[in-house]
C-alpha positions as CSV (number, residue, x, y, z in Angstrom):
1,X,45.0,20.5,-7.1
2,X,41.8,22.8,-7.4
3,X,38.3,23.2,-6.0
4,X,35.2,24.6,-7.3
5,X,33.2,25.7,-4.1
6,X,29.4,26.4,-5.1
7,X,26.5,28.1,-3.4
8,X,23.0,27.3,-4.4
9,X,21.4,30.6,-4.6
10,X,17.7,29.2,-2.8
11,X,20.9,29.8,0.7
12,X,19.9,32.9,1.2
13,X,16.0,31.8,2.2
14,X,16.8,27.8,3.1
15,X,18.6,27.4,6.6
16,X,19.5,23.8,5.1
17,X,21.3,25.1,2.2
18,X,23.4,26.9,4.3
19,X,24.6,24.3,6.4
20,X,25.2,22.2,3.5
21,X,27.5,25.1,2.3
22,X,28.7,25.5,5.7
23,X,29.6,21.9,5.4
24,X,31.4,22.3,2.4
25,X,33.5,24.7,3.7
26,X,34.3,23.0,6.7
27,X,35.2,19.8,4.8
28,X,38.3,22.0,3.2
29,X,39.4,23.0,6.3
30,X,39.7,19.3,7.7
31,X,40.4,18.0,4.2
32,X,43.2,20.8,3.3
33,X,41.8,22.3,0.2
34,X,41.3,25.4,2.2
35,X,45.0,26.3,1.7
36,X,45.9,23.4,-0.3
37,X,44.3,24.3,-3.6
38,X,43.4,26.7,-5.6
39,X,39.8,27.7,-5.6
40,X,37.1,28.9,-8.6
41,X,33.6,30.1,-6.9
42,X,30.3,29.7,-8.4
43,X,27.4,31.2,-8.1
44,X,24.2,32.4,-9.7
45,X,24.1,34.7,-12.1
46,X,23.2,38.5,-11.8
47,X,24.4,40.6,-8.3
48,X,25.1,36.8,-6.7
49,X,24.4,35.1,-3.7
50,X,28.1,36.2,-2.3
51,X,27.2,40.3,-3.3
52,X,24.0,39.8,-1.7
53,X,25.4,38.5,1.2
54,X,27.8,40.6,1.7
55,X,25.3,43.3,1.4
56,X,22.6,41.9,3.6
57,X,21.8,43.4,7.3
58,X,20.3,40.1,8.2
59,X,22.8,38.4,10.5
60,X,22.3,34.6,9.3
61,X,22.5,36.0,5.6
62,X,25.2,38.1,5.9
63,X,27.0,34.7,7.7
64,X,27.0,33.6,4.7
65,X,29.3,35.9,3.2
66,X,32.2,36.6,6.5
67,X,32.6,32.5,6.0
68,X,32.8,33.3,2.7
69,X,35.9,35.4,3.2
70,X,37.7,33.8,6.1
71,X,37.7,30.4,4.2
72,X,39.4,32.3,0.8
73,X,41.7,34.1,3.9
74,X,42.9,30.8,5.1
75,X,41.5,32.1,8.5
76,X,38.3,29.8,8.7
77,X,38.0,28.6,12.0
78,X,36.4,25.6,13.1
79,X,36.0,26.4,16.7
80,X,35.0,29.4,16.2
81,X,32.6,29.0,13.6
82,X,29.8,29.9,15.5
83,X,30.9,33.5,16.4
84,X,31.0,34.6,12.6
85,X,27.3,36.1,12.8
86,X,28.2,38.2,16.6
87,X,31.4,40.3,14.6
């Protein structure tokens, strides 16, 4: 089995696209294509909404990205989901 996870690229200014990407993510943990399947990622095209992320010193933005990573990690947590912006 295999996922496509997206990320519209409006995330990075829209608070609602986020949790709808948060969502998404969470929905592979409790559906088990976190570590059940292989994953492709999309996003927009030129540095990315995951670069920029990853790049960004705005806490909420930069969320983004350390979900990111701990959902392709197999390490996404959702009890702790919260705490990703305070590490």
């Amino acid at each position: 089995m295999g996922i496509e996870i997206e990320i519209h690229w409006n995330a990075l200014t829209d608070s609602a696209l986020r949790s709808k990407y948060y969502a998404y993510l969470e929905d592979g943990v409790t559906k088990g294509y976190m570590a059940g399947a292989a994953h492709s990622y999309w996003q927009n095209s030129g540095p990315g909404t995951f670069y920029q992320s990853c790049m960004s010193r705005d806490p909420a933005i930069r969320e983004i990205y350390e979900r990111t990573y701990a959902f392709i990690k197999g390490t996404y947590n959702l009890t702790a989901r919260r705490s990703y912006r305070e590490k």
